[in-house]
C-alpha positions as CSV (number, residue, x, y, z in Angstrom):
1,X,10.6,30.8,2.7
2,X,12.6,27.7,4.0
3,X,14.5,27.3,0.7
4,X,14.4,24.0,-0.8
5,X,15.8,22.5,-4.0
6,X,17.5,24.2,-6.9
7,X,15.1,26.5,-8.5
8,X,15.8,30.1,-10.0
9,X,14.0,33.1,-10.5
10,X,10.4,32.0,-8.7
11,X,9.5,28.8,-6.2
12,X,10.0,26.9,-3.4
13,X,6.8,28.7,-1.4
14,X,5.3,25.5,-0.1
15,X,4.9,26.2,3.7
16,X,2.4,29.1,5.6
17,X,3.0,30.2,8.8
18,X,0.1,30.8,11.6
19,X,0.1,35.2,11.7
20,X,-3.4,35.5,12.8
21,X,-3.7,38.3,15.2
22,X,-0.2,40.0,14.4
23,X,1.0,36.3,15.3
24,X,-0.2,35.9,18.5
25,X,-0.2,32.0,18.4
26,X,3.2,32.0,17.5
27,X,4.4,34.3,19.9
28,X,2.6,32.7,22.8
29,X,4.8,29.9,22.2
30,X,8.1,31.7,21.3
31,X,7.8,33.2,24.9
32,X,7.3,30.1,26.6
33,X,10.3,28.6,26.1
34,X,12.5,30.2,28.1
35,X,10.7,30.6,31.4
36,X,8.5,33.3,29.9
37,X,10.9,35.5,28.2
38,X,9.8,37.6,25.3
39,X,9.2,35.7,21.8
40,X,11.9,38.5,20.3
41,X,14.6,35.8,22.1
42,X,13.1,33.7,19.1
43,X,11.1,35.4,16.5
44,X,13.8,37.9,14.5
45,X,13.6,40.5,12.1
46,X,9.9,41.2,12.4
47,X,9.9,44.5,10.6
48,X,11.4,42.8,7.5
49,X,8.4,40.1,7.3
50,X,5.7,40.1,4.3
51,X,8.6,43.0,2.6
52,X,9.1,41.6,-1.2
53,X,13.3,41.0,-1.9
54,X,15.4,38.0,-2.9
55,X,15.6,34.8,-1.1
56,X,17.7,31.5,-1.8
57,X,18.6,28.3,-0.2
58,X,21.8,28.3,2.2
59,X,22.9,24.9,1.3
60,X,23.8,23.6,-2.2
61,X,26.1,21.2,-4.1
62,X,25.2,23.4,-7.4
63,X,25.2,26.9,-8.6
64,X,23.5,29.7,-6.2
65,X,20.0,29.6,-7.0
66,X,18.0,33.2,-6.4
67,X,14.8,33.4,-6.4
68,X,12.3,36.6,-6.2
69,X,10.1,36.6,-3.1
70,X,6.7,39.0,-3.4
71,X,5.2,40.7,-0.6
72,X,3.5,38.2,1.9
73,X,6.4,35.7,3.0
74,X,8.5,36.0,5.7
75,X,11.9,33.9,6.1
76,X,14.0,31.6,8.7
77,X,17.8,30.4,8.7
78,X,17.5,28.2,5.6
79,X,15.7,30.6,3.2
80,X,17.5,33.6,3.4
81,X,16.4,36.7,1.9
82,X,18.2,39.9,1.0
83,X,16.0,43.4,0.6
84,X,17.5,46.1,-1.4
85,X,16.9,49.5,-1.0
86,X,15.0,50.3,-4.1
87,X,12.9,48.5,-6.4
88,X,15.9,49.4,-8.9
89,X,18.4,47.4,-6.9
90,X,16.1,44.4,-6.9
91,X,16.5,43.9,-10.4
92,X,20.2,44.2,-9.9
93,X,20.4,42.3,-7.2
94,X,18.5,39.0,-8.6
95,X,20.4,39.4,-12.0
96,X,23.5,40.1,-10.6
97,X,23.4,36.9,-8.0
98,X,21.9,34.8,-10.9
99,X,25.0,35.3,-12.7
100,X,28.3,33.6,-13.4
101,X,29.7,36.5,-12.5
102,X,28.8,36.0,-9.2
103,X,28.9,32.4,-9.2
104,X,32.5,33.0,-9.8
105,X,32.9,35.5,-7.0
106,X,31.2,33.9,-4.4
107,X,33.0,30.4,-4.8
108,X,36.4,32.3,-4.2
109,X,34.7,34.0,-1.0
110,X,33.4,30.8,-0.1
111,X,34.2,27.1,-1.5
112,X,32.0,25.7,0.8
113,X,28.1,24.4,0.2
114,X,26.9,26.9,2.2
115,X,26.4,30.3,1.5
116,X,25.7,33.3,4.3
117,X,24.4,36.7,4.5
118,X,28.1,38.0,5.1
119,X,29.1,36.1,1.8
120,X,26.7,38.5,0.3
121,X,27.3,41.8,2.2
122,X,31.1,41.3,1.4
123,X,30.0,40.9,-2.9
124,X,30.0,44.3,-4.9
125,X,26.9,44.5,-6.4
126,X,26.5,46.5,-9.6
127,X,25.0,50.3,-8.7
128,X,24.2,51.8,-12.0
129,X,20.2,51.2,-13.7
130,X,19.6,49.0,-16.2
131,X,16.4,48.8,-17.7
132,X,17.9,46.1,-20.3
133,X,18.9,43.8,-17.3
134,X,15.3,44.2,-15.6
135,X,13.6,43.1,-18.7
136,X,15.4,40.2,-19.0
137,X,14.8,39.4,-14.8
138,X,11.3,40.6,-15.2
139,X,11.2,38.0,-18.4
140,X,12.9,34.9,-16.6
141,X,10.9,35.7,-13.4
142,X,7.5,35.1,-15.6
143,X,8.8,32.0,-17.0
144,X,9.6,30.4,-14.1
145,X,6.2,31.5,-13.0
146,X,4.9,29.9,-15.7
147,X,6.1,26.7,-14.9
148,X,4.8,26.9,-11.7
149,X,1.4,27.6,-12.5
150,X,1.6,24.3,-14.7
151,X,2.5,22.3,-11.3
152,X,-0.1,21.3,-8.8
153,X,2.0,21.4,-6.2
154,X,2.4,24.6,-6.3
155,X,-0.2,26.9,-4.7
156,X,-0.3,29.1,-7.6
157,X,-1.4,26.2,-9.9
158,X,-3.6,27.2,-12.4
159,X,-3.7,24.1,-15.0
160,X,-1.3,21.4,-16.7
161,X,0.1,22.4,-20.0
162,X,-1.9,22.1,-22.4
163,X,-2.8,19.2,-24.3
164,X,-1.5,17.6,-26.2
165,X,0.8,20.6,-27.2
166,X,2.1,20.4,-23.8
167,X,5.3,18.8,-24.2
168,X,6.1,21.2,-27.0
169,X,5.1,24.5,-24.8
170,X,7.1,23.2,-22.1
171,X,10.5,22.6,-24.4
172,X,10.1,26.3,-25.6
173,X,9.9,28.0,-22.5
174,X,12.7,26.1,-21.3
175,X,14.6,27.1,-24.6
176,X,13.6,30.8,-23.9
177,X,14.8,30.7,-20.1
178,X,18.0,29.7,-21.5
179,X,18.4,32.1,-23.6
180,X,17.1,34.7,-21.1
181,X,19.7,33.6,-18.9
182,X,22.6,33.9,-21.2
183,X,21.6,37.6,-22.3
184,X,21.3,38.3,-18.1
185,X,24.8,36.8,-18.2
186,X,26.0,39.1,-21.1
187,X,24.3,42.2,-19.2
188,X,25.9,41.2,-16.1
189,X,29.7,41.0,-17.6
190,X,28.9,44.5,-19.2
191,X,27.7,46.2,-15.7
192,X,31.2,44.8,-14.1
193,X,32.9,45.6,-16.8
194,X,34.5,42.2,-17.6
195,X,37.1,42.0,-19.9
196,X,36.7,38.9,-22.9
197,X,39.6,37.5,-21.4
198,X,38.8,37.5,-17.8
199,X,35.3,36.4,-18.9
200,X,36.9,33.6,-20.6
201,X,38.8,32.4,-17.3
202,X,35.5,32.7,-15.2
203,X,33.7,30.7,-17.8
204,X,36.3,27.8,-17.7
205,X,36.3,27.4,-14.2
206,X,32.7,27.7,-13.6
207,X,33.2,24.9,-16.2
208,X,35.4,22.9,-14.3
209,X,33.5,22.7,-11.1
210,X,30.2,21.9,-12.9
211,X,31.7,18.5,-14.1
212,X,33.5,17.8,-10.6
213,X,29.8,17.9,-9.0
214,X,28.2,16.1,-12.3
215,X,30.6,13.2,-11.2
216,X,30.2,13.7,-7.4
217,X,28.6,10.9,-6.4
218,X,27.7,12.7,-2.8
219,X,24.0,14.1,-2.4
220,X,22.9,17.3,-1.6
221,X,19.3,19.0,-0.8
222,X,19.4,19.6,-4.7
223,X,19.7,15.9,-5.2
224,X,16.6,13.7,-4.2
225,X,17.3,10.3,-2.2
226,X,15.0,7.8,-1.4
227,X,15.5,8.7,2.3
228,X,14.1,12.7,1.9
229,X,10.6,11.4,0.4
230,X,11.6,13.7,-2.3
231,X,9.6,13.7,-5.6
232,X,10.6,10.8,-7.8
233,X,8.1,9.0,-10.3
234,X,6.9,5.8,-9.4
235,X,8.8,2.9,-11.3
236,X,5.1,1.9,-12.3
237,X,4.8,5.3,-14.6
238,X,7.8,4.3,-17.3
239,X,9.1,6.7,-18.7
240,X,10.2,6.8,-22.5
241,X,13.5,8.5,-23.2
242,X,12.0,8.9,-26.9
243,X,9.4,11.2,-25.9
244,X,10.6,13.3,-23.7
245,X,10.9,17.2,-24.2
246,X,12.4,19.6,-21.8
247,X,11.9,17.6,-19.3
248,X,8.3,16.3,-19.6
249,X,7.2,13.1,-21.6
250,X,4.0,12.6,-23.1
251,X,3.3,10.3,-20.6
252,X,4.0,12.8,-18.1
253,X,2.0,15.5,-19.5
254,X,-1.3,12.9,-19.5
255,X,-0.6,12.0,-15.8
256,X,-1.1,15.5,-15.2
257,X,-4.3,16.3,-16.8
258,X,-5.9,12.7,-15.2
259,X,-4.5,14.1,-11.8
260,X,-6.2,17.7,-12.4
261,X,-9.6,16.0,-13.4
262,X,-9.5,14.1,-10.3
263,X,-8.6,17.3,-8.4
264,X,-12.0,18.5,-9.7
265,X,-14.2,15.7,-8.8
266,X,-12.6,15.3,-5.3
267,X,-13.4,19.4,-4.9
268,X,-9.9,20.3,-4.5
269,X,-9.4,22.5,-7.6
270,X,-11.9,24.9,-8.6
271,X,-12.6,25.5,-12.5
272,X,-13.4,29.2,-13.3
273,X,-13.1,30.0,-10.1
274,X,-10.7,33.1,-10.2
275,X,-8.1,33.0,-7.7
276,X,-8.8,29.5,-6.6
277,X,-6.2,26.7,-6.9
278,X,-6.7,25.3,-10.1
279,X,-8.8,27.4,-11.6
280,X,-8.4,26.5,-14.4
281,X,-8.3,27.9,-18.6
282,X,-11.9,27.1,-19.2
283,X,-15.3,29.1,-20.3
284,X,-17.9,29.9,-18.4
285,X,-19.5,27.3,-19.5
286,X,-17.0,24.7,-19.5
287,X,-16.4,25.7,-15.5
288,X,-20.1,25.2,-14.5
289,X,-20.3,22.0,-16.2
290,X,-16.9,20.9,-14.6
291,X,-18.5,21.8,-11.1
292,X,-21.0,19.6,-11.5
293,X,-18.9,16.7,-11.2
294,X,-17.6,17.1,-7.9
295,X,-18.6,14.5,-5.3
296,X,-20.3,15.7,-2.4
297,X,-17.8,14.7,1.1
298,X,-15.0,14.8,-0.9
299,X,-15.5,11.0,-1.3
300,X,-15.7,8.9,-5.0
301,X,-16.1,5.2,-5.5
302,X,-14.2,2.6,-7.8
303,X,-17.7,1.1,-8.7
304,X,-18.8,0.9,-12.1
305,X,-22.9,1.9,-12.7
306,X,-22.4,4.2,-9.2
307,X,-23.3,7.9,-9.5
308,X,-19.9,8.9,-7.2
309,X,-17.7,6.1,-9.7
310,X,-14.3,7.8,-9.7
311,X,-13.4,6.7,-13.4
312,X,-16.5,7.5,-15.2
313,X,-16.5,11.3,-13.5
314,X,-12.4,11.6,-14.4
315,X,-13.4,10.6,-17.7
316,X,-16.5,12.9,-17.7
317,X,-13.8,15.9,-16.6
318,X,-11.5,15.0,-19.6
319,X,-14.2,15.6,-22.0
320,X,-15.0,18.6,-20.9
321,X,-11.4,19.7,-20.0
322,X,-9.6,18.6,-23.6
323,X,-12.8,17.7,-25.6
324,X,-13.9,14.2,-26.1
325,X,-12.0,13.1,-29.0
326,X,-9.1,13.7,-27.3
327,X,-9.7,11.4,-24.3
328,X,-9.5,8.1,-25.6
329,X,-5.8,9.3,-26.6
330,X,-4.7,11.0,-23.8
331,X,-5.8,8.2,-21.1
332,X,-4.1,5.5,-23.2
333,X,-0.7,7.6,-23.0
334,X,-1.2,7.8,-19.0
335,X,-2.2,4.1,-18.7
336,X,0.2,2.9,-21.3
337,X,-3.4,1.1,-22.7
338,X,-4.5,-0.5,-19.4
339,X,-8.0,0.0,-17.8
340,X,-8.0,3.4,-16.3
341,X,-9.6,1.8,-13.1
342,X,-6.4,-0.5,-12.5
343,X,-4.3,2.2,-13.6
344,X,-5.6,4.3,-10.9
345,X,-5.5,1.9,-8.0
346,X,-2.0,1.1,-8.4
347,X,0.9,2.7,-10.6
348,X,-1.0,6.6,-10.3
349,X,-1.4,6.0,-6.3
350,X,2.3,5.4,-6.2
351,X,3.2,8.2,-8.2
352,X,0.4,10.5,-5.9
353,X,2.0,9.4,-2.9
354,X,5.6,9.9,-4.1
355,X,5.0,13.3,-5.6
356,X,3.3,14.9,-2.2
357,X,6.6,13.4,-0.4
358,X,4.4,10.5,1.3
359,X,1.9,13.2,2.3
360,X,-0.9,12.4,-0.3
361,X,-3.3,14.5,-0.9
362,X,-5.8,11.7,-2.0
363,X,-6.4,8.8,0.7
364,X,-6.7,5.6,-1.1
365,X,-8.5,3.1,1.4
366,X,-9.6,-0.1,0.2
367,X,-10.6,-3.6,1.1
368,X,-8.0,-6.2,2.1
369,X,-7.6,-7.6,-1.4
370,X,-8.2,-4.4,-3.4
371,X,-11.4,-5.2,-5.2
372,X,-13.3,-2.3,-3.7
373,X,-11.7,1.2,-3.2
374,X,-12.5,4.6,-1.6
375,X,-10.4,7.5,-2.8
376,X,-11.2,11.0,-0.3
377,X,-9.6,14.3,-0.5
378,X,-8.6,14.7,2.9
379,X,-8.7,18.4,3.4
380,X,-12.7,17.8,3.0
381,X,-12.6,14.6,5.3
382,X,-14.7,15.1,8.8
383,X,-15.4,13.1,11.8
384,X,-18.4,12.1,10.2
385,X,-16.8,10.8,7.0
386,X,-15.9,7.1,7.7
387,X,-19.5,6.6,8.9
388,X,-20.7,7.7,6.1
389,X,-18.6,5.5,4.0
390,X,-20.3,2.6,6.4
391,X,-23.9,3.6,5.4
392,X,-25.9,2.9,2.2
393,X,-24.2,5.4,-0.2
394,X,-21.0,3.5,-0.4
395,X,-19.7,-0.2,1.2
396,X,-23.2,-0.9,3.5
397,X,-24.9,-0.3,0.1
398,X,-22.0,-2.5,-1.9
399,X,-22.4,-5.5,0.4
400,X,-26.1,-5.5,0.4
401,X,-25.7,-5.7,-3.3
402,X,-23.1,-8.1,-2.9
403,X,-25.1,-10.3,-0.9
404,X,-28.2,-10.2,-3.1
405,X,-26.2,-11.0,-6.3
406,X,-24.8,-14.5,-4.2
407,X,-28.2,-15.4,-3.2
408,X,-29.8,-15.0,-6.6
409,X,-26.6,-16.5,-8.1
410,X,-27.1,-19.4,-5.7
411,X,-30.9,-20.1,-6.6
412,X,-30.2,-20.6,-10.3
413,X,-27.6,-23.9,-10.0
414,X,-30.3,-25.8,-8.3
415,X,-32.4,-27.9,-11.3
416,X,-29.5,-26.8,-13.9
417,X,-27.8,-30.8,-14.8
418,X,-24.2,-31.4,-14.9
419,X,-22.3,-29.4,-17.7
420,X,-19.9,-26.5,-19.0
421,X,-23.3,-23.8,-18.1
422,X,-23.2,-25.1,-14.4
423,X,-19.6,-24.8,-13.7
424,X,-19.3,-21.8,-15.1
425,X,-22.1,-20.4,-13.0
426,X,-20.0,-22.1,-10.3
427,X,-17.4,-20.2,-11.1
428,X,-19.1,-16.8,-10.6
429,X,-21.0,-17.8,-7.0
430,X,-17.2,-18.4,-6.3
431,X,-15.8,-14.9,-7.4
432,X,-18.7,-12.9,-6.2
433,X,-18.4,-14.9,-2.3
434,X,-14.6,-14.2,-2.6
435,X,-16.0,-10.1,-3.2
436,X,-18.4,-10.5,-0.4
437,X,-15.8,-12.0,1.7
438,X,-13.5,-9.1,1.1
439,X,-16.1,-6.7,1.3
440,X,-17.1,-7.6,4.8
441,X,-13.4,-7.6,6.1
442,X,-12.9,-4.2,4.9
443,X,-16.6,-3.2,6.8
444,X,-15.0,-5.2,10.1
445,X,-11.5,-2.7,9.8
446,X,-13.7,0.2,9.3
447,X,-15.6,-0.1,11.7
448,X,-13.0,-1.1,14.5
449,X,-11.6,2.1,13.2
450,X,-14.9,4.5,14.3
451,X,-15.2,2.4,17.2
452,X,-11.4,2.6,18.6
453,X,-11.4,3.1,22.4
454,X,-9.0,5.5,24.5
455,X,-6.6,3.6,27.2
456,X,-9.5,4.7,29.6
457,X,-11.8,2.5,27.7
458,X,-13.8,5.7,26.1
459,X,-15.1,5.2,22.3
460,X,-13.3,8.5,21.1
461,X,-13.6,6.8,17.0
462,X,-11.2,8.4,14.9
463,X,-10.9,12.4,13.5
464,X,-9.4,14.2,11.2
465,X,-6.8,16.6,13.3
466,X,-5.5,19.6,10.6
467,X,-2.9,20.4,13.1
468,X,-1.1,16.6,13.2
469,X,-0.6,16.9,9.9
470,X,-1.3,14.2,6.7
471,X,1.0,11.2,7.7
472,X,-0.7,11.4,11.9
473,X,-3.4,11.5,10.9
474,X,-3.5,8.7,8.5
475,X,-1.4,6.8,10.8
476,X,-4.9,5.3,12.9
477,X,-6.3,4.2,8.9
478,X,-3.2,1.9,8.5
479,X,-5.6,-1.2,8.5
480,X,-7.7,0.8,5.7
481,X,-4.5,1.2,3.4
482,X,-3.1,-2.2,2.0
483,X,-1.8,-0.4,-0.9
484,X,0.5,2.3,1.2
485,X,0.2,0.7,5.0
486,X,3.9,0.5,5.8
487,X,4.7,4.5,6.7
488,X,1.1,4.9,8.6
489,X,1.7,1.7,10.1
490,X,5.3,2.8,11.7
491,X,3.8,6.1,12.6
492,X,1.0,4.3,14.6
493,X,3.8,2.6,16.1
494,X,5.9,5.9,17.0
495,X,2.3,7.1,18.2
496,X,2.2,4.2,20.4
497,X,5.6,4.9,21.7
498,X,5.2,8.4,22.5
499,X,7.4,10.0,20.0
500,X,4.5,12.5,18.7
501,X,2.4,13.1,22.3
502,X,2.6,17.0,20.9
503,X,-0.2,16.0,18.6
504,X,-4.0,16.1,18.9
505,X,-4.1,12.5,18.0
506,X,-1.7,11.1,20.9
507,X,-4.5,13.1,23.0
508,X,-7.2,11.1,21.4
509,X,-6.1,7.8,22.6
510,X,-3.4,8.2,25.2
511,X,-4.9,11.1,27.2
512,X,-3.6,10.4,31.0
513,X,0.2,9.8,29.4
514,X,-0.4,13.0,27.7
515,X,-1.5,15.0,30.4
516,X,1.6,13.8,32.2
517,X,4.2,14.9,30.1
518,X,2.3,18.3,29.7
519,X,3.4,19.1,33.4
520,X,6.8,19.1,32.5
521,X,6.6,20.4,28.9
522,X,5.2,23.8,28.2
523,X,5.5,23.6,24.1
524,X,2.5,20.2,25.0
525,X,0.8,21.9,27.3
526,X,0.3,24.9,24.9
527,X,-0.2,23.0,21.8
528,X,-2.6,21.0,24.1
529,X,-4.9,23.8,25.5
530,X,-3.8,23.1,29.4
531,X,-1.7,24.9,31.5
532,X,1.7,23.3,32.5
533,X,2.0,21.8,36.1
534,X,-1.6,22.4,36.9
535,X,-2.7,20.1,34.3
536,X,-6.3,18.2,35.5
537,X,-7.6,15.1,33.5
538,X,-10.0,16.2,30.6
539,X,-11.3,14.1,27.9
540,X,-9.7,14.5,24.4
């Protein structure tokens, strides 16, 4: 739990934690740092880990957001928790700090943004049961969870809304929260025994502040900028004011289900798989058929008539997923009526990258002018993957084609006389030389790519790292991504430079540097597998 932006009542459980062996990883490193003292000079609080309580974010412009945490997570300075004594007190506890009443409280404790443990320790907290106040948490808690399982970011995703009732589903759990919240809020006043009138002050004030930070034009962790690659839809996905309810449009909702069908042919959600992410809200039947569609490698093709082409399979998925009369309407709402190919390629890639926080999920890599795309899940990418997208199956097998349509193109002009027929066959030996062309250029950057050479002069090719992370490892694919090349590009550059020599891939190609500045640094020489100032040259 590392807090995160304003969310009540469930959420914000994006990152894991390494605790194989009792954490032995993790401890290995703690201990280093300080000339081998023990890792309990870093790691705190161990007996409290994987315990189920309240946690919330320490720095906000808005209200105090509380959340429930389950058993599983454990915690660090900027997702607090707080662990009652009783499963009782829970319920209490999360209502209680949910509150205005608290709200209230709190804000005369402590005007700042940033609230503490002590702020908390030093707030009266309602002792006596209520089973009408845990009904209403309970309730709010499975709302929110709701929500999340609607959101494939989340790693309790289960499915979109549905459609096309979505946007109406959405509105009235958002209603219900609402009201769930208030009735909390009239439970709460009633535990403290609030008067009307001093109820009335609190609500005026809490009033007051609310449209002091509505006009605040500062930012906070709770409001996205451009600079925190926080999740904002791409300008390309308009959004109309008109249909929008509770929050998501009907253009929204259609994003979402394209996005989930793509999840399933790329193999990273699971249909009728229970447990799995995205499992989805389908038979039996409908699951195995859905299965079916998945692309062996992880890797699909924006190539009409081929048997891993990326639109044909989403639009297979849809079928299934919503039934086939509803596709045609629910890919015109995403596209805004454009072909679902160019739709695809540009404004959904934007939003992809946006909402994954320039981390995507799906690696777009095409040809220098866009007329030939890869899409790859890269959690199923291997070192093997970019040869194989050399080979017959996908551009090797395109050129040839490519080729062969030129030279039979090219044989037909010959005896045909002057006229409208020849120039227009003209025409098309142009366009299809102008695909060759680009086809070929995209087959020379792949293939400097697999063939990238070390500073010692080895071939060490190019490998997925899981450890570097999304953006590193993407960072050698620049050349491969003309639609999203800038940030790989600088972090190719600040790979260059040194600034990430902790990571696999700085080993790859920089080795000897590497090796150097593990003699001095004990966090690179563990996170490299040598042994600080007795480091010895090893290929990476």
């Amino acid at each position: 739990m590392k807090g995160g932006s304003f969310r009540r009542w469930w959420g914000n459980q994006e990152y894991v934690l390494n605790w194989e062996q009792d954490g032995k990883e993790i401890k290995a490193w703690a201990g280093s740092l300080y000339n081998g003292s023990h890792w309990t000079r870093i790691i705190k609080n161990v007996d409290y880990y994987f315990r189920r309580g309240v946690t919330f974010t320490d720095l906000t412009s808005k209200t105090l957001s509380m959340r429930y945490m389950p058993p599983g997570f454990v915690f660090d300075h900027a997702g607090n928790c707080i662990f009652p004594e009783n499963d009782e007190m829970l319920w209490n506890l999360l209502g209680s700090l949910n509150s205005k009443v608290a709200a209230h409280l709190l804000s005369l404790m402590n005007p700042t943004i940033h609230y503490y443990i002590g702020d908390f320790n030093r707030l009266a907290i309602p002792n006596a049961a209520s089973q009408t106040l845990r009904t209403q948490v309970e309730r709010a808690i499975a709302l929110a969870q709701a929500e999340s399982a609607e959101d494939e970011t989340t790693f309790d995703f289960v499915a979109p809304p549905a459609w096309p009732r979505g946007t109406d589903d959405v509105a009235a759990r958002a209603r219900e929260l609402a009201v769930m919240e208030q009735l909390i809020n009239e439970e709460v006043y009633r535990l403290y025994g609030i008067s009307t009138e001093d109820r009335q002050a609190i609500e005026a004030e809490l009033a007051e502040v609310t449209m002091i930070e509505d006009d605040s034009s500062e930012n906070s962790e709770n409001e996205p900028t451009a600079e925190d690659n926080s999740v904002v839809l791409s300008g390309e996905i308009v959004q109309d004011s008109s249909t929008v309810v509770g929050g998501l449009s009907r253009q929204e909702l259609a994003t979402r289900w394209v996005s989930y069908a793509m999840g399933i042919v790329l193999g990273r959600f699971q249909p009728g798989v229970e447990g799995a992410l995205g499992s989805g809200l389908v038979s039996p039947g409908q699951a195995a058929a859905l299965r079916t569609l998945t692309v062996p490698s992880g890797v699909a093709v924006m190539d009409p008539g081929h048997e891993d082409n990326l639109v044909a399979l989403v639009e297979q998925a849809l079928a299934l997923l919503v039934g086939e009369a509803q596709v045609e309407p629910l890919l015109s709402a995403a596209t805004s009526g454009r072909p679902l190919h160019e739709w695809l390629a540009r404004d959904y890639f934007k939003h992809h990258v946006q909402q994954y926080r320039k981390r995507p999920i799906y690696w777009l890599l095409q040809s220098p002018k866009k007329r030939y795309s890869l899409w790859l899940f890269h959690e199923r990418i291997t070192r093997d993957t970019l040869h194989l997208l050399q080979g017959n199956r996908y551009l090797g097998g395109r050129i040839n084609r490519a080729r062969s349509d030129v030279q039979a193109r090219r044989e037909r002009p010959a005896p045909m006389p002057q006229g409208a027929e020849r120039r227009r066959l003209e025409r098309e030996i142009d366009a299809l030389e102008g695909d060759l062309t680009d086809l070929e250029a995209f087959a020379k950057a792949l293939a400097a790519v697999t063939s990238q050479t070390n500073t010692r002069g080895e071939i060490v090719g190019w490998a997925p790292e899981r450890d570097d992370g999304v953006l590193i490892n993407l960072a050698p694919l620049w050349t491969l991504l003309p639609s999203w090349a800038s940030e790989p590009k600088q972090c190719w550059q600040a790979l260059e430079r040194g600034d990430y020599d902790w990571s696999h891939t700085a080993m790859r190609y920089w080795p000897d540097r590497v090796l150097v500045k593990c003699q001095t640094n004990t966090s690179y020489a563990l996170a490299h597998g040598v042994a600080a100032q007795a480091v010895t040259s090893r290929k990476p």
